[in-house]
Every structure is written in structure tokens, then in C-alpha cells.
N, C-alpha and C positions, 0 to 999 in steps of 0.2 A: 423772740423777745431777748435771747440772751446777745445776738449781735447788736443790738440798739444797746447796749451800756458799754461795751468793748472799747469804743473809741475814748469813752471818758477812763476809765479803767485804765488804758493804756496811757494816755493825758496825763493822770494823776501818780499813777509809776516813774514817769519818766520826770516831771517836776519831782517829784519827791527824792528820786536820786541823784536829781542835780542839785538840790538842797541838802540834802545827806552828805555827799560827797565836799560841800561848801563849808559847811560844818565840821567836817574832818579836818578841813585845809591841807591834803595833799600837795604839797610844793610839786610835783610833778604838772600837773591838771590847774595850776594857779592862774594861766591864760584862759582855763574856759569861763570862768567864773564871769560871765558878762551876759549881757542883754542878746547880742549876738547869738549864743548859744542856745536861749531858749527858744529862739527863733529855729534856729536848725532843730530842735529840740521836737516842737510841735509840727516842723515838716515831716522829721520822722514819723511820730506817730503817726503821722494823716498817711505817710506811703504804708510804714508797715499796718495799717489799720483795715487798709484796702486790698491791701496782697493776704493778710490774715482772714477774712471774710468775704473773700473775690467777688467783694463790692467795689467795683474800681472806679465809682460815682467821685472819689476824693484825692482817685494818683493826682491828677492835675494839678489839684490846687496844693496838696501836699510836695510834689516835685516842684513849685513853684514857691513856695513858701522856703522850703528847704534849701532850694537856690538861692534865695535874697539873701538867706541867713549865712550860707557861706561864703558869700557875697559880701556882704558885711564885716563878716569877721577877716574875710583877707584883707581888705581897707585898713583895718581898724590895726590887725599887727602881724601884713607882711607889706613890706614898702614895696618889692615887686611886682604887688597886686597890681590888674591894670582897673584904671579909676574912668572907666569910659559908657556912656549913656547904651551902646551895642552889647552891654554885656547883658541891659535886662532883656532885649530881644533874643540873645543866647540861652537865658534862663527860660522864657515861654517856649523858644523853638527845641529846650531839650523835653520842656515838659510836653510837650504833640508828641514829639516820638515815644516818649516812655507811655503815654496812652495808648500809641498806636498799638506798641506791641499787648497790651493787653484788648483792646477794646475795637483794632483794624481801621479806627478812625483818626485823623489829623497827621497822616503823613506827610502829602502834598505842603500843605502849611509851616508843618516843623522843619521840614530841612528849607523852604524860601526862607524862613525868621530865622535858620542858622547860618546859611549863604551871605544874605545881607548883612547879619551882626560880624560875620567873620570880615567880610568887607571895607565894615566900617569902623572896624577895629583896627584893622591891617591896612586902611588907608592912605597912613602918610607915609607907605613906604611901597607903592605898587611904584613900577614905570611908568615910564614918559609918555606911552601909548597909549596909556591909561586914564590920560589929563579930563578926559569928558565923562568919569565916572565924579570929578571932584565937579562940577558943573550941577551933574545930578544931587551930590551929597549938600551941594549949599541951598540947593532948593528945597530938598529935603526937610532940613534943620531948622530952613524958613517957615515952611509953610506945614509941617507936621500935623497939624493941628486941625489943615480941613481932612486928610485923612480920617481922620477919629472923626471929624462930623459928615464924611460921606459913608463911612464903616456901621455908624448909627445909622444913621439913615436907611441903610441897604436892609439892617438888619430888621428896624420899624417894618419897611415895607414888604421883606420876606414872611412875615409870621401871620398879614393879613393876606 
């Protein structure tokens, strides 16, 4: 019983010290004060929530949440950040590994969805040997979309 409140507990910690600290106005921490942040915010919680009660039912979605959020905040205030659709396949392929190591499963998966994201990231600067990867990535970009409805599909008919 006492781990079924933990995560809210920890939830309610963690907003409340980022309003605490809002409320201060700390000129130091004045960049976190954003929507951004609560996003990372509640990613934490979900990892440490999981590694705290080695229920690790919520690395995923917590390492993946926590991605977006960092994710966001570098868009939002570093102009280095790179602004490219590969990065949210970087953010699912880290969250496979970081389950792997708890839970032995989704390794195969996470490093393909890091291979690919790194690829498509670092695309406009492979060599000239390389020309029929860009072939691949137009088709790709095209046609994305029956992926997601053959990946459905596969999954419909796996569970019957």
C-alpha cells in the first residue's frame, strides 16, 4: 500500500519545489521557470519513482518523457540545439536501453532506433558513397506513416 502513493508523493514534492523556488525568484534558476521544466520534472519523478520501488513498470515512459522535456528546453534556450525529427527516435532508442538494463528487455530495438536516429541526424554530411542512404531517407519521410500502420497491424495480430 505504501508504494501505490509514492509516485504521487513524489509528483507533488517535486511541483511544489518548483513553485517554491518560483516564488523565490532565484535570478540564478530564472531559465527554468517554464513549461519545459515541468516536463523534465515529471520525467524525473516517473525514473526516480521506478528505481525507488524497483518497479521499473514506468523507466520507459519516465525516460521518455524526461527526453521530450530536455528536448524542449534545448529548442527553446540553446540555438545549438539540433531541431531534427531523429532526435525523438533517439529519445525512445535511449529509453529501450535504459529499460534494458533494468528489466533485460528492448535492447535489439534501442540501439536499431539509435543507429537510425544518429543517421538521420548526421545525414547531410555522410559521403558520396553514401548517396543511396539519402534514396532510403526520402522514402522514408514519404511514406512513414504505413510503417505505423503495418507496426499496428503486426501488433493486432500478435496478441490473437
Amino acid at each position: 500500500m505504501k508504494k501505490q502513493h509514492t509516485l504521487t508523493a513524489y509528483l507533488l514534492i517535486g511541483i511544489g519545489v518548483f513553485f517554491l523556488l518560483r516564488q523565490l525568484n532565484i535570478p540564478i534558476i530564472n531559465n527554468f521557470y517554464s513549461w519545459q521544466t515541468i516536463i523534465i520534472l515529471i520525467g524525473l519523478v516517473l525514473v526516480i519513482h521506478s528505481y525507488a520501488t524497483k518497479n521499473y513498470q514506468n523507466l520507459f515512459n519516465g525516460t521518455i518523457v524526461l527526453g521530450l522535456g530536455i528536448h524542449f528546453y534545448g529548442l527553446a534556450y540553446y540555438p545549438f540545439w539540433i531541431d531534427h525529427w531523429g532526435m525523438y527516435l533517439l529519445i525512445v532508442g535511449i529509453a529501450f536501453v535504459i529499460r534494458f538494463f533494468q528489466t533485460k528487455k528492448g535492447l535489439v530495438p534501442g540501439l536499431i532506433l539509435i543507429a537510425i536516429s544518429v543517421i538521420m541526424i548526421f545525414s547531410v554530411r555522410l559521403p558520396s558513397w553514401f548517396n543511396w542512404i539519402y534514396i532510403i531517407i526520402d522514402y522514408m519521410e514519404k511514406f512513414w506513416p504505413i510503417l505505423l500502420i503495418i507496426a499496428g497491424i503486426y501488433l493486432l495480430k500478435k496478441r490473437k
